[in-house]
Phi, psi and omega in degrees: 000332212265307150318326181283301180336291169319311179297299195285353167277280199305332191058088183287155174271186176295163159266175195084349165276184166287167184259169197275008141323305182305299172290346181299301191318309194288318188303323201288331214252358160269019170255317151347308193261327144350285237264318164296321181313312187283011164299290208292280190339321177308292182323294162334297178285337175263351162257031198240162164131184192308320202267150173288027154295151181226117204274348198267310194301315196268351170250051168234345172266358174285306172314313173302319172115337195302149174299123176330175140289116162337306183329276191309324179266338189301297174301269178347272208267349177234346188246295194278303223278328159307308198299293172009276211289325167299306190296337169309302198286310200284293202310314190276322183290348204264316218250317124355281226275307193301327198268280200329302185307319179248039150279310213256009177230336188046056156196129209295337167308332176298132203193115157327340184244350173271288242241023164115309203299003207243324193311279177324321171265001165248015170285313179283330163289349168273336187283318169260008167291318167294300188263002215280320171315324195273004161286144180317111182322261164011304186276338186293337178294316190259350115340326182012226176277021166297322196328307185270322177301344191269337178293302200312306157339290180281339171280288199323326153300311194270008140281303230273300176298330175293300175289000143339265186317323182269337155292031198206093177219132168085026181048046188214152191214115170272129168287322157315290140008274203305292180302304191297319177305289198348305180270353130330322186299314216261350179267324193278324180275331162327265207303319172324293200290309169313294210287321181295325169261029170255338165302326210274176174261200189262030177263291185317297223277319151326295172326301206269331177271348158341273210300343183303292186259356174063162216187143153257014186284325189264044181294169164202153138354289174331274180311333144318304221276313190297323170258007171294295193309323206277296192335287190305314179319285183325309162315312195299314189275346186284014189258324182256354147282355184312318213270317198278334184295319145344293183291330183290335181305336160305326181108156176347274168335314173271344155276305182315343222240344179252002182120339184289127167282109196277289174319299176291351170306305195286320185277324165306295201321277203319309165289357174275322168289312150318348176258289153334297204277317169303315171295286193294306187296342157302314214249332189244353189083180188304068153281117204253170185032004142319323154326307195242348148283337173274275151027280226285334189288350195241018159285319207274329203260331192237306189145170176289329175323060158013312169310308182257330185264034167283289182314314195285349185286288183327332167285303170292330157322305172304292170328309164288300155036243148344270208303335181256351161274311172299326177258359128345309170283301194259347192288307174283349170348131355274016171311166159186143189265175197261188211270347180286317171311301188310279168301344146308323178287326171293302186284345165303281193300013184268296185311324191304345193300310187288324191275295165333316215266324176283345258266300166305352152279318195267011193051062189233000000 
């Protein structure tokens, strides 16, 4: 009990590995250099795009006491500093949810946008974009722009709890399972989402290839505000998920037996990955594989410990991101392309890497 005990705080490594003092050191000091990375980038990103603004210029006119240029308070404090603040918040939520999701599955394939949930809450953010007028005038009032984020929010719950429950009998979670529902899941909200765009009109419809390929361009103020309380809750709760996702790598059985509220566990986890996934995908759309890439590069560098790679997910998320929206921004200049090509091109062979290296686990 007392080895079991050790494992599930520390998450031990294998033996022939570093030992676990070692990797604690490396997680501390890579959440340090994480942490500067998501600095630079931050920086990066409000000086990068089409317009001649200049962040050096305006905080040299701040610093001086002088009033911005218009030019300069538009881009700068209404264009770049929302977009920011969206890509921060969506990187860090998505790359969050993945490493929860493949804590809570115990397998690094597991991803909100492979295995259907990213479907489901953005089946339910077309839904309300499309049907959101036939809600009661009153409530839309009181709703504003909560509307789509709480549609994403619940669909994402409810793909997340299904596919839970249909990969998951006997206290065992099939990864096969898992993937194939994911794509049944992600074929049913497809046709679901069709029918919604044959219905819409040409605003809605506009609206609806947003979410397709996902996009930080219409980032605003609103929509930060609207998806920050769901995002920042979900951050917040991934801290007092570390210790049971930890215990679950053992398995089930074996975390109840040290103590882990197992069952509450798996129901915080689920809401969280739901909330976290509803929330970004209401504001930015289908952006994919930030999930299953950020989680597995930072396993490979530190370790399994849930205690460190929750934060640090969060942080590399936030960062890669960034980094794929400025080039984004610039490939196509003064054009721009949207931020989901761009991360499908980076993550697919990657994710193809991780599914080759598991292949003998899935009998494939």
């Amino acid at each position: 009990m007392t080895a079991l005990s050790t494992d599930i705080k520390g998450a031990n490594p294998p033996a022939g590995s570093a030992p676990l003092a070692d990797r604690r050191v490396r997680a501390r000091q890579l959440t340090v250099i994480l942490t500067l990375l998501l600095i630079v980038t931050s920086v990066l990103s409000l000086t990068t795009g089409a317009s001649d603004a200049s962040l050096w210029t305006a905080l040299k006119d701040l610093a001086a006491g002088r009033e911005l240029s218009t030019m300069d308070r538009v881009v700068l404090l209404d264009i770049r500093l929302p977009r920011l603040c969206m890509g921060i918040l969506v990187g860090a939520a998505l790359a969050l949810s993945g490493a929860v999701m493949q804590g809570l599955f115990r397998n690094p394939l597991a991803d909100p946008g492979i295995v259907g949930v990213n479907a489901g809450a953005g089946l339910a953010a077309a839904a309300a974009i499309v049907l959101g007028g036939l809600l009661p005038v009153p409530l839309q009032q009181i709703l504003g722009y909560w509307v789509v984020p709480v549609a994403a929010f619940l669909g994402g719950w409810v793909s997340t709890l299904l596919l839970y429950r249909v990969s998951t009998w006997g206290g065992r979670t099939s990864v096969a399972t898992m993937l194939l529902a994911g794509i049944a899941m992600g074929a049913l909200a497809g046709a679901a989402s069709g029918v919604l765009t044959y219905i819409s009109d040409d605003a809605q419809l506009r609206d609806l290839n947003f979410w397709g390929l996902g996009s930080l361009a219409g980032a605003t103020w609103a929509k930060v505000l609207s998806a920050l309380p769901i995002i920042c809750l979900a951050l917040a709760t991934a801290p007092f998920l570390a210790r049971g996702l930890n215990g679950m790598a053992l398995g089930e059985a074996a975390a109840g037996h040290v103590g882990i509220a197992v069952q509450r566990v798996k129901n915080t986890a689920i809401l969280a990955v739901a909330g976290a996934t509803g929330a970004a995908v209401a504001v930015s759309g289908g952006i994919g594989f930030i999930g299953i890439v950020v989680p597995h590069l930072l396993r490979l560098a530190t370790g399994p410990d849930h205690h460190s790679l929750l934060p640090n997910a969060a942080l590399l998320g936030a960062s890669l991101l960034l980094a794929a929206d400025m080039s984004a921004r610039v490939i196509v200049a003064p054009a721009e392309l949207p931020i989901g090509i761009i991360t499908a091109i980076l993550g697919a062979p990657v994710f193809l890497w991780i599914l080759l290296k598991r292949r003998g686990d899935l009998g494939i």
